[in-house]
C-alpha positions in Angstrom: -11.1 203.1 33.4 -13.3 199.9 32.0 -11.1 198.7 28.9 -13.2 198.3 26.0 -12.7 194.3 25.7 -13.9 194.3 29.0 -17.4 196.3 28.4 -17.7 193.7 25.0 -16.6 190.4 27.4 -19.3 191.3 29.7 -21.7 191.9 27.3 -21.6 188.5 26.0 -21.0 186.3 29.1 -24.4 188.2 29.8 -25.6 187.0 26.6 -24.8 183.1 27.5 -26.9 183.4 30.7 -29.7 185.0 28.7 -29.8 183.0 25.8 -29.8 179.7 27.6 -26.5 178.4 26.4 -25.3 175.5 27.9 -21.8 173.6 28.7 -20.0 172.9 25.6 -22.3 174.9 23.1 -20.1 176.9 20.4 -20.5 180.3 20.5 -20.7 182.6 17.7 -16.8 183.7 15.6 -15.0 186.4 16.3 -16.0 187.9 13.0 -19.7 187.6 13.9 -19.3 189.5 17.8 -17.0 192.3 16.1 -19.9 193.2 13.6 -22.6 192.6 16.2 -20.7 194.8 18.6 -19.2 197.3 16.0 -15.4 196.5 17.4 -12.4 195.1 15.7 -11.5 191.3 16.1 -8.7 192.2 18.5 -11.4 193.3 20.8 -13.0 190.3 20.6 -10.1 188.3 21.0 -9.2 190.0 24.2 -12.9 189.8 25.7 -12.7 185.9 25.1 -9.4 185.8 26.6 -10.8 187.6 29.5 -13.5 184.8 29.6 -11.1 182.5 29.3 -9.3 183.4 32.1 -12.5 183.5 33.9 -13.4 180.0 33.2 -16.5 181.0 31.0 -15.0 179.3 27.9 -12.8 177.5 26.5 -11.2 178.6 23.6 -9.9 175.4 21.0 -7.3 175.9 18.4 -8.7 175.4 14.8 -12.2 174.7 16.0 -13.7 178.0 17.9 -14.9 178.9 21.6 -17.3 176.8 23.6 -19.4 177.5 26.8 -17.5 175.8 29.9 -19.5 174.0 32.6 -18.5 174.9 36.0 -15.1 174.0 36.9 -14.0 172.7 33.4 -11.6 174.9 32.4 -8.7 176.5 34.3 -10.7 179.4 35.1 -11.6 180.2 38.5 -15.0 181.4 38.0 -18.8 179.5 37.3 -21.3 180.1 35.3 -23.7 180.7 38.1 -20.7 183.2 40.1 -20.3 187.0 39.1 -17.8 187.0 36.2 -14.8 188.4 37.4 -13.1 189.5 34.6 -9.0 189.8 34.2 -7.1 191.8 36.4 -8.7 195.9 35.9 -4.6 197.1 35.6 -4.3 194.1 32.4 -4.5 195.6 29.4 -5.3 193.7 26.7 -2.2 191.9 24.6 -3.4 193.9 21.4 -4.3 197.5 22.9 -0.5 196.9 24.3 1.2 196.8 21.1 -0.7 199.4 19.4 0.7 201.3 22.4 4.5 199.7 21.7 4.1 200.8 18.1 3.1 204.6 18.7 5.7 204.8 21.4 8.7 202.6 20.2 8.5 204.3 17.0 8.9 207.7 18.3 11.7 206.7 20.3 13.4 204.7 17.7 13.2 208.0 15.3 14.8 210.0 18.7 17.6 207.0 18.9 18.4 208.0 15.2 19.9 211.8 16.0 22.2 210.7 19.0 22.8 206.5 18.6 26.9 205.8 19.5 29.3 203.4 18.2 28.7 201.6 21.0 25.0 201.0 20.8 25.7 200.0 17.6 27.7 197.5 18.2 25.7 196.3 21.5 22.8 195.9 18.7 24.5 194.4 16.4 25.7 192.0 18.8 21.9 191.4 20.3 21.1 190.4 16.3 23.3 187.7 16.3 22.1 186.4 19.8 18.2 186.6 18.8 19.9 184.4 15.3 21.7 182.1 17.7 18.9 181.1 20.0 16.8 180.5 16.6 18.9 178.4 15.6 19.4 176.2 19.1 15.8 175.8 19.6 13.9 172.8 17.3 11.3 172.8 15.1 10.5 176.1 15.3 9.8 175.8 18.8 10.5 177.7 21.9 11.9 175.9 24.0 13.1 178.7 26.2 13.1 182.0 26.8 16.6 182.9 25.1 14.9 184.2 21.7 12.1 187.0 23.8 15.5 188.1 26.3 17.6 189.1 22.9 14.3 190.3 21.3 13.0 192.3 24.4 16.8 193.7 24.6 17.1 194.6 21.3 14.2 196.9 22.1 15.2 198.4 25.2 18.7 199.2 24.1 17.6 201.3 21.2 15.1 203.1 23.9 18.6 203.3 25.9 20.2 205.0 22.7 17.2 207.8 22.5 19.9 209.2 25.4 16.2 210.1 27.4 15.7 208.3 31.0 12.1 209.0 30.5 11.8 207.6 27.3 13.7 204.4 28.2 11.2 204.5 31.3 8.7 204.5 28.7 9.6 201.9 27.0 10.9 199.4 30.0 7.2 199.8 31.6 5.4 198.6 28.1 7.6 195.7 28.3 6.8 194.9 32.1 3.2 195.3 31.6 3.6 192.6 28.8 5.2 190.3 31.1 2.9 190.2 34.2 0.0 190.4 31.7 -2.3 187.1 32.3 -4.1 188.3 29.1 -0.7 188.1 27.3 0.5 184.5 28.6 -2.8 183.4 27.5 -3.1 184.4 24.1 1.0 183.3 23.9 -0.1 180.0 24.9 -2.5 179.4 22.4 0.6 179.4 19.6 2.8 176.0 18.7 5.2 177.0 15.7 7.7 180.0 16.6 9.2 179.7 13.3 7.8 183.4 12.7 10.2 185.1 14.8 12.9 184.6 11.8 11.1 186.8 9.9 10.9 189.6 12.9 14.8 189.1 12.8 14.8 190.9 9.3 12.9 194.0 10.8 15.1 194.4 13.1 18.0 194.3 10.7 16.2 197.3 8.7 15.7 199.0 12.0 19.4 198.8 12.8 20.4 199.8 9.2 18.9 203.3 9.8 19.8 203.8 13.1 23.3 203.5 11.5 22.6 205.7 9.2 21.4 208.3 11.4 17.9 208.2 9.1 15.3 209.3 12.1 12.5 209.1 9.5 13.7 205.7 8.2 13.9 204.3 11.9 10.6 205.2 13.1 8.7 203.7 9.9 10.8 200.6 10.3 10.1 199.9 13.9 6.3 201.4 13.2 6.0 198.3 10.1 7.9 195.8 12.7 5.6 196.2 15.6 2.6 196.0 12.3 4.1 192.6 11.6 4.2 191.5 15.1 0.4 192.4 15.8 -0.8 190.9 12.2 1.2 187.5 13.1 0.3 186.8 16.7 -3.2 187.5 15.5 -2.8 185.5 13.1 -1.1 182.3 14.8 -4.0 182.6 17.6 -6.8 182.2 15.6 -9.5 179.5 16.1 -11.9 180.3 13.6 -10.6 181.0 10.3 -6.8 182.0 9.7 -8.5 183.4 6.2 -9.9 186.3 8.2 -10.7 189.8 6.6 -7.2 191.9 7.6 -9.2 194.9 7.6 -11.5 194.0 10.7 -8.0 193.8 12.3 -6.4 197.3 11.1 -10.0 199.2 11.5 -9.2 202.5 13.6 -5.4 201.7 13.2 -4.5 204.2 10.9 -0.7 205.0 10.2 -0.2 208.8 10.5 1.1 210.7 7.6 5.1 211.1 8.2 
């Protein structure tokens, strides 16, 4: 099945061959393709992404996305080649956590009826790593890996505590697809200042406070508003046009279902 950032990422590499744009011209914002294309920013931001990848343009941070000449960016493609577009299994980084949110949410609610003492503590315990390797790296930066192991763990232990192999599946293949995701590495590269994830440490705390409370309702809206914050921040940080962006061409179609 053709991904919608795909169908839009085709549509306007077609457009630079057909409107006679040339190496190193700027192309239109974000904001201007998603109402030309009637599509949410995140759509756009994955199609460029996909161009990206496939050397059509090069996307700069704080100034917008420019027309590449052949074999100027690290894309593999030319302007005069058939675009090859990212890999037809990638899904795109933001169609992926909507997906997280609908399905972590549900299984965090599930983790709620049947969590142990022990997974309490093994969260509990994951908390204070993810705090740790905050605290090690410098500047905000992420220097390694430490702070998305304790983060991705946190995750999959509470998928664990759901007491469902195939909800635990679930959840373990979201994360895989995330990591062999060139889409994802991309749009991860594009961000400097890591200093967010302290505030993902405090949705994680309310998560764990009602899985210890048993409150099934309280733990799916929790983990529902953490995986929110996650998408609204990443978009956010990856910007290149205006990081005063109208929020609501983000949330469009995203609609939180009545609890």
């Amino acid at each position: 099945m053709r991904r919608q950032y795909q169908i839009i990422g085709e549509q306007i590499g077609q457009q630079i061959d057909r409107d006679g744009y040339t190496p190193g011209d700027r192309l239109p914002t974000e904001r201007e393709y998603a109402e030309r294309f009637d599509v949410s920013r995140t759509v756009v931001r994955e199609a460029f992404i996909m161009l990206e990848l496939a050397g059509r343009v090069e996307v700069r941070k704080g100034s917008g996305t420019y027309v590449c000449a052949p074999g100027d960016s690290l894309g593999p493609a030319s302007s005069a080649a058939p675009m090859m577009p990212a890999p037809v299994e990638d899904i795109g980084p933001f169609e992926l956590l909507k997906a997280r949110q609908v399905v972590e949410s549900a299984v965090a609610a599930a983790a709620a009826e049947l969590v142990t003492p022990s997974d309490i503590r093994a969260l509990s315990t994951l908390l204070a790593e993810e705090r740790q390797a905050l605290r090690t790296s410098i500047g905000g930066q992420e220097l390694t890996n430490a702070p998305d192991q304790a983060d991705r763990a946190f995750h999959l232990l509470i998928a664990r505590a759901s007491q469902n192999t195939l909800l635990e599946d679930a959840v373990n293949r979201l994360w895989e697809q995330r990591d062999r995701s060139p889409m994802w590495r991309r749009l991860h590269g594009r961000i400097m200042d890591f200093s967010y994830r302290r505030s993902w440490l405090d949705d994680h705390d309310r998560i764990l406070a009602c899985l210890k409370k048993r409150d099934s309702a309280g733990a799916h809206d929790a983990m529902w508003g953490h995986i929110e914050h996650v998408m609204h921040t990443l978009f956010t940080h990856s910007d290149t046009d205006d990081p005063g962006f109208d929020g609501y061409l983000f949330t469009r179609g995203i609609e939180r279902p009545s609890s």
